[in-house]
N, C-alpha and C positions, 0 to 999 in steps of 0.2 A: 538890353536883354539879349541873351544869345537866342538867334535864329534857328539851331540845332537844339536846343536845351529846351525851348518851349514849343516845341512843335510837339504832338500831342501821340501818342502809340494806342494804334487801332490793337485793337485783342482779336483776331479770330476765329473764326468757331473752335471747337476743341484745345484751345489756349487757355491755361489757369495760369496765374500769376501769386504765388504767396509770398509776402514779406513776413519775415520771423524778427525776433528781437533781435536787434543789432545791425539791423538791414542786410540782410541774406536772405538776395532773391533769387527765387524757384523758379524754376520756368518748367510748364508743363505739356506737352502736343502729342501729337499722333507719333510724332518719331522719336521721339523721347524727353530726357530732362538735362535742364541744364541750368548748374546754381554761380551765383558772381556776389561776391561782396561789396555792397556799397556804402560808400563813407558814410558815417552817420548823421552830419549837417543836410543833407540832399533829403529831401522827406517826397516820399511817393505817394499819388493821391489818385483811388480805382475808384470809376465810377462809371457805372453804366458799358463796361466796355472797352474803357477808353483809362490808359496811364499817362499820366503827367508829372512831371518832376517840378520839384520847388525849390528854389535854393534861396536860406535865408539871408543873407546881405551882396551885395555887390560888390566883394574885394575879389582881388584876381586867382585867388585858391577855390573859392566857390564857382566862379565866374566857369573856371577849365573846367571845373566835376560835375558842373550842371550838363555841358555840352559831351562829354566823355560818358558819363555814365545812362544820360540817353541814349546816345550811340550803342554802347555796348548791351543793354538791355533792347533793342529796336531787334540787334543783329541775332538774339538769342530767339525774342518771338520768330523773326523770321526764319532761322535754323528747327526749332522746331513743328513747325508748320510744313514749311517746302525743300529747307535742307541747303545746303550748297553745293558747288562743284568744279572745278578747276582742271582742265586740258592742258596737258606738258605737251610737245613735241618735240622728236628725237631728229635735229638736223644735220646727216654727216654719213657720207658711204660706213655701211656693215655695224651702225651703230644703230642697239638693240634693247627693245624692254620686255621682261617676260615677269609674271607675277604666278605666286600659286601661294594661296589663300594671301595672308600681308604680307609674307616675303617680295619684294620687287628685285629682282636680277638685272641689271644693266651694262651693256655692252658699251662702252664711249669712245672706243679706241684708245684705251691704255693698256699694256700687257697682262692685264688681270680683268677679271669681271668685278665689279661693284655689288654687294649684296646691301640691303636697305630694310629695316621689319618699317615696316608701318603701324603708329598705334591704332588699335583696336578699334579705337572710335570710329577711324576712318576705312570708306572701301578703297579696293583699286582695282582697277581694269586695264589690261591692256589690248592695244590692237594694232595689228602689222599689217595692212593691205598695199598687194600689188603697184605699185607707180605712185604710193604718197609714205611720207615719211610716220612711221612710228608711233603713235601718242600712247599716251598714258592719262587715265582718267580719273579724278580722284573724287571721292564725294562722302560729306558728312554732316551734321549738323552742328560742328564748332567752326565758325568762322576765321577766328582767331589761329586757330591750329591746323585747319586746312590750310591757310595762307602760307603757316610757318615750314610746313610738311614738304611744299611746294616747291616754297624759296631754297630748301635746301636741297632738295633732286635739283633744282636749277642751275645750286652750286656746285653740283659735281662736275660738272662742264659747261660755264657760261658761255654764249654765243659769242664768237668775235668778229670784229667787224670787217674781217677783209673777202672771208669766203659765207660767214654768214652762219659757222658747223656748229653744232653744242644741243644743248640743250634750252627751248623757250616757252614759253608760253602760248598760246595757240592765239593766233591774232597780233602778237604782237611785235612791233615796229622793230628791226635793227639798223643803225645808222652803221651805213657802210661808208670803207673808206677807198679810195684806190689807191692801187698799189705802184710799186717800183716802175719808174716810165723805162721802157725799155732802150736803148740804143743813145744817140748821141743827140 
C-alpha cells in the first residue's frame, strides 16, 4: 500500500470538500477555491472530517494515482486554509526587482530590462534593503503554479557557479566551483 496514498487529510475548520460526478473536486477555505480533476477508479471517502482515498486494485496505474491524487488534494486543502509562498533573491551588483500591481520589472544585467505579468492568482512583493540582496516574494494558494511562476523568474538568470550571481531561491545551496589557478 502506498505510504502517501493512505495517509489520511485532516479538513480544517472552514474547509468544504465537494466531489461532483465524474470526480471534480472543490476545494473550499477562507482564501478561496480550488477545483482538480480526479481519475475516476480513485474513489474518495469524507467522514467525520477526515478524506481518504481508495484505490481499487493494485496494478501500477492505480498504485501512482493513489499516491498523486492525495498529494495534489492534501496541497489544495493546505492552499486554501494557509496559502503559500516562495522567496526569489536577486544575486549580482545593480541587479533589480520592482513590481506595481503583477507587473514584475527586472533588472539582471542584460541590456534591457525583463518585464514579467504574473497571473492574477498569485501576489508579488518586492523589497530592496540597504546591504542585503533584492527578493521578491510570491504568494498564492496554488501550489502547483506558484512553483511554476517561480522556476521561471529563476530562469531568467540562473545562479552560476563561479561568482554565485543570478537569480535563486532564498535559502538555497549553490555548489560553487573554483576558478582559473592563477600563474605557473
Amino acid at each position: 500500500m502506498s505510504r502517501i496514498g493512505k495517509a489520511p487529510i485532516q479538513l480544517p475548520d472552514g474547509v468544504s470538500i465537494d466531489v461532483t460526478k465524474g470526480n471534480l473536486v472543490t476545494v473550499k477555505g477562507a482564501k478561496g477555491t480550488l477545483t482538480q480533476q480526479v481519475d475516476p477508479d480513485i474513489k474518495l471517502n469524507i467522514e467525520d472530517g477526515v478524506l481518504t482515498l481508495v484505490r481499487p486494485t493494485d496494478s501500477i496505474r492505480h498504485r501512482s494515482f493513489h499516491g498523486l491524487y492525495r498529494s495534489l488534494i492534501n496541497n489544495m486543502v493546505t492552499g486554501v486554509s494557509q496559502g503559500f509562498a516562495k522567496e526569489l533573491e536577486l544575486v549580482g551588483v545593480g541587479f533589480r526587482g520592482t513590481s506595481t500591481g503583477n507587473l514584475l520589472e527586472l533588472s539582471l544585467g542584460f541590456s534591457h530590462p525583463i518585464y514579467f505579468y504574473i497571473p492574477d492568482e498569485l501576489t508579488v512583493e518586492t523589497t530592496a534593503e540597504k546591504g542585503k540582496n533584492p527578493t521578491i516574494k510570491l504568494a498564492g494558494i496554488d501550489k502547483q503554479l506558484l512553483g511554476q511562476v517561480a522556476a521561471k523568474i529563476r530562469a531568467f538568470r540562473k545562479p552560476e557557479p563561479y561568482k554565485g550571481k543570478g537569480v535563486k531561491y532564498k535559502g538555497e545551496l549553490i555548489r560553487r566551483k573554483v576558478g582559473k589557478s592563477g600563474g605557473k
